[in-house]
C-alpha positions in Angstrom: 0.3 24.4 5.2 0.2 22.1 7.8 1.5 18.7 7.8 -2.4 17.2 8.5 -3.4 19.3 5.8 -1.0 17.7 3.4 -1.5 14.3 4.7 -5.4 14.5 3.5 -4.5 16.3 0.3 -1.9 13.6 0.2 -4.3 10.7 0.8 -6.9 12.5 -1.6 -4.7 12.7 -4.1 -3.7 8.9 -4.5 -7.2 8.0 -4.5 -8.2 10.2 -7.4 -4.7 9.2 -9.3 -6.5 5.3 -8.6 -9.6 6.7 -10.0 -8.2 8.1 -13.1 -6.0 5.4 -13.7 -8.8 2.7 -13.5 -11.3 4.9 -15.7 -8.0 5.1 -18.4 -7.2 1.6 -18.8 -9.1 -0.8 -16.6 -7.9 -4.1 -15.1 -4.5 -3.2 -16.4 -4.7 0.5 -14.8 -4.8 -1.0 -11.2 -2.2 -3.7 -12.0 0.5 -0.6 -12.5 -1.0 0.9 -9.8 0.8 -1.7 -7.9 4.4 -1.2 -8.1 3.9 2.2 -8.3 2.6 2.0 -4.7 5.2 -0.2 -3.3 8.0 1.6 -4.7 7.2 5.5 -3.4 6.3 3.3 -0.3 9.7 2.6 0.5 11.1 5.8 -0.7 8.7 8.1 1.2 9.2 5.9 4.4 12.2 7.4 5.3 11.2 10.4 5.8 9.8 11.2 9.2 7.2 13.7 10.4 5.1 14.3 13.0 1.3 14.0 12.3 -1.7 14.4 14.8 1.1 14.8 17.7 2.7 11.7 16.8 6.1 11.1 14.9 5.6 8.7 11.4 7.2 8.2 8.6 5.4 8.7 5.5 4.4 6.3 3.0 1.7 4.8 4.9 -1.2 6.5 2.6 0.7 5.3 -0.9 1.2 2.2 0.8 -2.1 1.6 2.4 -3.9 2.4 -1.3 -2.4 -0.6 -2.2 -5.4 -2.5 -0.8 -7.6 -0.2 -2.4 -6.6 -1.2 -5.5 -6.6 -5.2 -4.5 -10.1 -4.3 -3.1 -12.0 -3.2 -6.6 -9.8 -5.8 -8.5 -11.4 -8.4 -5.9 -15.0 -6.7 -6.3 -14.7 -6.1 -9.9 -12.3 -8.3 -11.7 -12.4 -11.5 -8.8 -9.9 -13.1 -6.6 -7.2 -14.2 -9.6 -6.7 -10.9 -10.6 -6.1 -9.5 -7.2 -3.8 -12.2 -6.2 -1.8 -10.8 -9.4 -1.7 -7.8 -8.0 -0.1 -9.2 -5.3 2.3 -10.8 -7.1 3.4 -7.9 -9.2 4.0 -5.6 -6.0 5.9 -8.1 -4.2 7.9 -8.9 -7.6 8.4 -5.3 -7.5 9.6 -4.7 -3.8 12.4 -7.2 -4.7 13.8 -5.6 -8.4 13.9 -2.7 -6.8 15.8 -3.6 -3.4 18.4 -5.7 -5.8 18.6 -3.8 -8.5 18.9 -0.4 -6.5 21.3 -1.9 -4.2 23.7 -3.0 -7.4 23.7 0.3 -8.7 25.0 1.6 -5.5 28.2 -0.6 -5.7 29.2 1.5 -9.1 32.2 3.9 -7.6 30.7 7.5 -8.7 32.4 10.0 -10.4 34.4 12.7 -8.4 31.5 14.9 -9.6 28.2 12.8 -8.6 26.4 14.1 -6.0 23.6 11.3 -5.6 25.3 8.7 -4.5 24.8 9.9 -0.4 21.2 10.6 -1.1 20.6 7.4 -2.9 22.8 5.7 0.1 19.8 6.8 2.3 17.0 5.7 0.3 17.6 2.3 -1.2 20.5 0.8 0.7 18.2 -1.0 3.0 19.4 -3.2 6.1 18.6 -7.0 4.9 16.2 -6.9 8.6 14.4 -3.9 7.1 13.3 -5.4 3.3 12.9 -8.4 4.8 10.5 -7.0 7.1 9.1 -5.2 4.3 8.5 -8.3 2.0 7.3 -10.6 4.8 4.5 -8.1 5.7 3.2 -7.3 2.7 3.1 -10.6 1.1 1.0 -11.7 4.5 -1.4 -8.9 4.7 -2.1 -8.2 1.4 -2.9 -12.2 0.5 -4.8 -12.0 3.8 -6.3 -8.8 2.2 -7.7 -10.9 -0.8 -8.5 -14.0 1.2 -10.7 -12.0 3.8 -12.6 -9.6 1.2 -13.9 -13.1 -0.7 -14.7 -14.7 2.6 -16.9 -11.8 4.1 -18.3 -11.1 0.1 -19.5 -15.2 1.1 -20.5 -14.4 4.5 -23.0 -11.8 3.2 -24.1 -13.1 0.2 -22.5 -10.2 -2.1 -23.9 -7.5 0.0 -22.6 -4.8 2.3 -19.6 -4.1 0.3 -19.0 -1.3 2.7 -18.7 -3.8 5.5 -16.3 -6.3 3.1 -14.0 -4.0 2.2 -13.2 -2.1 5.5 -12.8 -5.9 7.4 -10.4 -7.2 5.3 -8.2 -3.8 4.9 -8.7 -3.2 8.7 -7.4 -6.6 9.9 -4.9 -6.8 6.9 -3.3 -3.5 7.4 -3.0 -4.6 11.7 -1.1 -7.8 10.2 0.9 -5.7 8.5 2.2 -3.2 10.3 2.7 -6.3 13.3 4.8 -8.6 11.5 6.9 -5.1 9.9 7.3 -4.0 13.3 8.1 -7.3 15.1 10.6 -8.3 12.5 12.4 -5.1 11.9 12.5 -3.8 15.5 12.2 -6.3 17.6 14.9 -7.0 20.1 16.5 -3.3 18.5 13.8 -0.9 20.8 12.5 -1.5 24.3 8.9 -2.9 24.3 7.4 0.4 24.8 8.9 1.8 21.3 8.0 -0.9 19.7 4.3 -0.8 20.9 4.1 2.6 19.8 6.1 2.4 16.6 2.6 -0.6 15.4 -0.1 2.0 16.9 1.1 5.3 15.3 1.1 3.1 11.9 -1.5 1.6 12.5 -3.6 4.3 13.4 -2.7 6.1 10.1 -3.5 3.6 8.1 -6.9 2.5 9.7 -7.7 6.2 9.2 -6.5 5.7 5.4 -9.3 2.7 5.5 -12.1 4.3 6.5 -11.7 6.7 3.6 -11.0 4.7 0.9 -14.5 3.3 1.0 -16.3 5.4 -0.9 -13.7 5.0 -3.8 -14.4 1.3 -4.0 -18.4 2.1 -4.5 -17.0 4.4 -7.1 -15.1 1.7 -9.0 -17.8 -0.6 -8.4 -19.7 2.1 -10.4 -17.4 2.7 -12.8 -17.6 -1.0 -14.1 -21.0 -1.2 -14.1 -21.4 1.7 -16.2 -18.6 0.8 -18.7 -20.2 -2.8 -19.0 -23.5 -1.7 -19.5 -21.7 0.6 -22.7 -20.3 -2.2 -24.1 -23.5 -4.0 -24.3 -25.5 -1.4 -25.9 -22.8 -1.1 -28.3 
């Protein structure tokens, strides 16, 4: 199979797995959505591939889903609860870069065989997390601000138009202040321009497809409050 093959199974996948966790347990579903995210985020990103005739690194559609979820929490659950969200992921990004970076100081045994492959994954250059937690506590806050703001602009209508606006301009933020901080200086200009648009690019792709999920959700709720009034 082809890597563009996998990347749309890929992307499908995560937005059914967001589906079935919000129909399972709600609110709460979406909240460990969250870290979940974050985490294979930072895993996957180290892996690079070439997609569409361009080289990435994956991680951009776990990443990017992310907003999805902050998206149906804003549209179904309000702005508090998606500002939690953001919390928890960004709560999240740090355990995990402390944490996994303390386990990597343990000597390992004459038998391990981890320890290299773990090396690659978590120890992260303090440029790179921070980077990594700069961005995403912008662009996803941005992400919540912007989706309340344009709900106001329209009067609760055109949640189509909402949802990819506030993804759309959060995800540029994101993958600007990402690139700027970790790269900067490191790359000639012309790297670094094309490091933000192949991201970028991926993820605005990952936006335009997420939409009909949030309708879905929006659906979802509806339906599960109209049960619990009948019952």
């Amino acid at each position: 199979m082809s890597n563009e093959f996998l990347w749309f199974l890929m992307m499908a996948t995560n937005f059914l797995f967001i589906m079935a966790i919000y129909k399972l347990w709600g609110k709460q579903g979406l909240l460990c959505w969250i870290p979940v995210s974050v985490i294979l985020a930072n895993i996957q990103v180290v892996k690079l591939v070439s997609l569409f005739g361009i080289t990435s690194t994956l991680g951009n559609i776990v990443y990017a889903s992310a907003f999805l979820v902050t998206d149906i929490l804003s549209e179904n659950h309000g702005r508090e609860d998606a500002k939690q969200a953001v919390y928890i992921g960004f709560f999240s990004l740090i355990v995990t870069t402390v944490i996994m970076n303390l386990a990597l100081q343990f000597a390992p045994h004459p038998d391990d065989f981890a320890q290299g492959a773990l090396k690659t994954i978590f120890r992260i250059m303090p440029r790179l997390a921070i980077a990594s937690l700069v961005a995403y506590g912008i662009s996803q806050m941005h992400d919540v601000w912007a989706f309340h703001w344009w709900k106001k602009m329209t009067n609760g209508r055109h949640l189509w138009l909402r949802n990819n606006l506030s993804t759309i301009v959060s995800q540029a933020l994101d993958s600007s202040v990402f690139t700027l901080i970790a790269f900067y200086g490191t790359v000639p200009m012309g790297i670094l321009w094309e490091i933000f648009i192949s991201t970028y690019i991926l993820k605005f792709i990952v936006a335009l497809c997420d939409t009909p999920f949030v309708y879905l959700a929006r659906r979802m709720k509806d339906s599960a409050t109209i049960t619990l009034e009948r019952g």
